[in-house]
N, C-alpha and C positions, 0 to 999 in steps of 0.2 A: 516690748517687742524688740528682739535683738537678733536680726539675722546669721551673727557669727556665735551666739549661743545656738539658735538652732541647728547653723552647719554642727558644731560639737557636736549635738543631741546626734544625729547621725553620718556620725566620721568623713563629715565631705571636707576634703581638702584640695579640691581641683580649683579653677580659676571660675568667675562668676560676673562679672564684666563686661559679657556680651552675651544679649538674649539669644540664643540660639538652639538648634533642635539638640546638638552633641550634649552642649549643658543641663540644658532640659532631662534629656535620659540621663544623665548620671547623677542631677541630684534626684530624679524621681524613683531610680535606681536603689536609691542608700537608702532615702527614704522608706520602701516598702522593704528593706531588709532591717531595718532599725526600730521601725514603730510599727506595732502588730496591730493586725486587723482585731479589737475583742471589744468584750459589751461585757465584762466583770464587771463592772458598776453596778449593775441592775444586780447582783449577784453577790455585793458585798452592803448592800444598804444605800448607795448614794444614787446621786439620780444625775444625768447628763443632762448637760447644760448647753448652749448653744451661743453661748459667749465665750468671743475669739480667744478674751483675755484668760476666761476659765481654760479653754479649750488649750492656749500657749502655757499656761500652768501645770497643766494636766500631762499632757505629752513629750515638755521639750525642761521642764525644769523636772517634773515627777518621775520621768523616764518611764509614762503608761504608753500605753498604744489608746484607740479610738475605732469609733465605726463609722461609716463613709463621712456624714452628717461634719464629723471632729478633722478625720483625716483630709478629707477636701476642702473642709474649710478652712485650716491652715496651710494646706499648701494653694488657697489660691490667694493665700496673704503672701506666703514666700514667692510664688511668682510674680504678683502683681508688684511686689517692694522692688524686682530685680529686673524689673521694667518691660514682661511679659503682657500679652495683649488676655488677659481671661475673664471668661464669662460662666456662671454658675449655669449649669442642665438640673434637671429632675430628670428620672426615669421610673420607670415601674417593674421591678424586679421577677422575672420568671418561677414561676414556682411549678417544678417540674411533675409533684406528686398530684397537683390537681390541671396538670395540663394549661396552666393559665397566667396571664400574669397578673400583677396584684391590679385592685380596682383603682388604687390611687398612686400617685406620685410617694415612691418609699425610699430615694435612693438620689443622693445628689452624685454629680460628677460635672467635671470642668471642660470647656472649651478652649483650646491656648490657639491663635492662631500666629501662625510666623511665614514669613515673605508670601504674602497672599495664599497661603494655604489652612488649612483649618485641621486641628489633632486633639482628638479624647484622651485626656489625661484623668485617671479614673485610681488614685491611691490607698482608694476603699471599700473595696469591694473583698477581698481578702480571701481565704481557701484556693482552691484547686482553678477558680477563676478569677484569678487577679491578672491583670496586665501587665508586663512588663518593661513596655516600651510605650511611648505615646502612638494611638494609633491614628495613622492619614484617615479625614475622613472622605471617603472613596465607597462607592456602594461598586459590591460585589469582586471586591478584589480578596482576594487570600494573602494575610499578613503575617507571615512564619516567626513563630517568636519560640524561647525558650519550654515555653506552660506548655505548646500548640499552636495550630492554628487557627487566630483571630479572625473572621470577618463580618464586616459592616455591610448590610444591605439596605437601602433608603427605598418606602412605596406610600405614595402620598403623601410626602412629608415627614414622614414615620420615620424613624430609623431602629435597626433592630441588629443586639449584640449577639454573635454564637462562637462560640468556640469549637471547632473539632478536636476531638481525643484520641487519643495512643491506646490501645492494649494496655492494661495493668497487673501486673504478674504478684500476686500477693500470697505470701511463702503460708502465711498464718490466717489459713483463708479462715476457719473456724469460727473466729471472732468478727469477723468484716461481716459489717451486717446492710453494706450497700446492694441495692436489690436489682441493679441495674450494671453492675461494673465492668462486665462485656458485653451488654445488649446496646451502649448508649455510646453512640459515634460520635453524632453532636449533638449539642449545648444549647440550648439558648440561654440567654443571660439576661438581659432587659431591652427595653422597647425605652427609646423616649425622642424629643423635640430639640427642634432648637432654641425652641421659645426660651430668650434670658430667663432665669429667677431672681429670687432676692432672698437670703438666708428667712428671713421672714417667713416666708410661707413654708420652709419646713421643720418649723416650730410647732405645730399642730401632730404632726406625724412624729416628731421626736419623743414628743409627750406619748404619744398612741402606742410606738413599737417598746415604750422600755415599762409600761402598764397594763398592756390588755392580756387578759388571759393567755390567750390565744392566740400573741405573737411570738413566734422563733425566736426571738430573743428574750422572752419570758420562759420556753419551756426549757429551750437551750443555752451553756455558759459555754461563750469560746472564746480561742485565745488563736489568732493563727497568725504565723509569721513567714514570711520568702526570706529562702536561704539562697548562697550562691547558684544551688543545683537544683533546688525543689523545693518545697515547702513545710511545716510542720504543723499540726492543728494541734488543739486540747479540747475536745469539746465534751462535756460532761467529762470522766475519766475516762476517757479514752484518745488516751496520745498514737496521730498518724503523723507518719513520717513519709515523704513522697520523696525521689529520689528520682528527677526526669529524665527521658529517653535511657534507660539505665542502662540498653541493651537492645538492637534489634527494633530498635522504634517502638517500646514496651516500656510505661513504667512502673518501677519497685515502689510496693507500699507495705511500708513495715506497720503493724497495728501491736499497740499494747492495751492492755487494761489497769489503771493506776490504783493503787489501794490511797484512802483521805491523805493518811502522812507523808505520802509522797509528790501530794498538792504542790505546796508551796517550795519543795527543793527544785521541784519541776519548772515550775510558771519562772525560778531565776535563772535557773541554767538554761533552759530551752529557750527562753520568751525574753529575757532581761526584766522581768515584771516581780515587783516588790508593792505586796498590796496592803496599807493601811490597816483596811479591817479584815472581821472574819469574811472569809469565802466560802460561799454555799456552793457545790458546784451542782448543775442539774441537765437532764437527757431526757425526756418526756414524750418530746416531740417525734414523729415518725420522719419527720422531711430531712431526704438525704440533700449532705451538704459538697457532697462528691460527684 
């Protein structure tokens, strides 16, 4: 474990020395534009692992990305090495097609707290709802960020993530097969605790979401990364390009359709992802990820 191989891994060259919130966002910053939210794995034959060491292997020497599980859980190695106060969350991920959120804990993210205040740092969550910023955590406040607007609402302990959206002006609407893309204002995103974890207990669900039928990450292969301005997906063959506020409080979303041999030119130019083995890519599933 080598924190100045992983500043490399994601071009951080700012100072690091003093735990702070400015620091804080700009390595979490690099971070979520350097290492893509994806779950190729399950897609290429191997299986994820939920060792740090696999995990630091994987992401900062392999130059992969990771899904929440990988990405939180090294960055809450790199913060706690940089003398950061963090505590592991579970949450339960909203799944908008069935109105609900899932029955179990499916979704780590972190707790950092600095000068007596307490911020969700959440590296892994990836697409159109990734964080940007650490968010205060404050119920019912509106926290304007580049994606949108985040906010946290706390009711018996609960806490529950939404995002509000923009208007999406999509040139190539033909292929956009999101069923919701002007009717859906806000978000929800996940529900969870403050109750600590311990990487432990989400080793059951790790095994669960990269084998069962019937997980989004069994039906679906995605690769998504934050760019300066917006984001980029791959998910089955079909590369979005988001491009935020592009315009008018609206944003652009470019959609292509990939034919197979233009897989792999893709995943390095777009994603920086140079994969091992063969890649299956796959789109099965009906749950939109927009």
């Amino acid at each position: 474990m080598d924190i100045k191989e992983y500043f490399a891994r994601i071009s951080y060259r700012g100072s690091y020395d003093k735990p702070d919130l400015a620091t804080l966002t700009d390595i979490f910053q690099h971070h979520i534009r350097a290492v893509p939210f994806e779950n190729l794995s399950i897609h290429c034959g191997e299986s994820i692992e939920l060792d740090l060491e696999a995990t630091y292997n994987k992401i900062v020497r392999k130059k992969r990305g990771g899904w929440c599980m990988e990405n939180n859980h090294l960055l809450s190695w790199v913060l706690k090495t940089l003398g950061y106060d963090v505590t592991l969350l579970g949450s339960k991920v909203y799944v908008p097609e069935y109105d609900a959120y899932a029955d179990e804990i499916d979704h780590l993210l972190l707790k950092v707290v600095l000068d007596n205040k307490s911020y969700i740092v959440d590296g892994g969550f990836g697409m159109a709802y990734q964080i940007w910023q650490p968010l205060e955590l404050v119920s019912g406040t509106d926290q304007p960020q580049t994606p949108g607007v985040f906010r946290l609402l706390e009711e018996s302990g609960v806490w529950y993530l939404e995002k509000v959206k923009r208007k999406q002006w999509v040139p190539n609407q033909s292929i956009s097969t999101s069923h919701n893309v002007e009717k859906e204002v806000c978000r929800r995103v996940y529900l969870f605790t403050l109750q600590p974890r311990d990487i432990e207990e989400f080793r059951a669900r790790n095994a669960h979401l990269q084998t069962a039928p019937d997980s989004l990450f069994v039906t679906k292969s995605i690769c998504s990364l934050q760019t300066p301005d917006g984001i980029r997906a791959l998910v089955g063959w079909k590369l979005t390009e988001i491009k935020y506020n592009y315009k008018d409080n609206m944003d652009l979303v470019e959609i292509r359709i990939l034919a197979d041999e233009e897989m792999e030119k893709t995943l390095k130019e777009k994603f920086n992802v140079t994969l091992d083995k063969k890649f299956v890519p796959i789109n099965t599933s009906r749950l939109s990820l927009f």
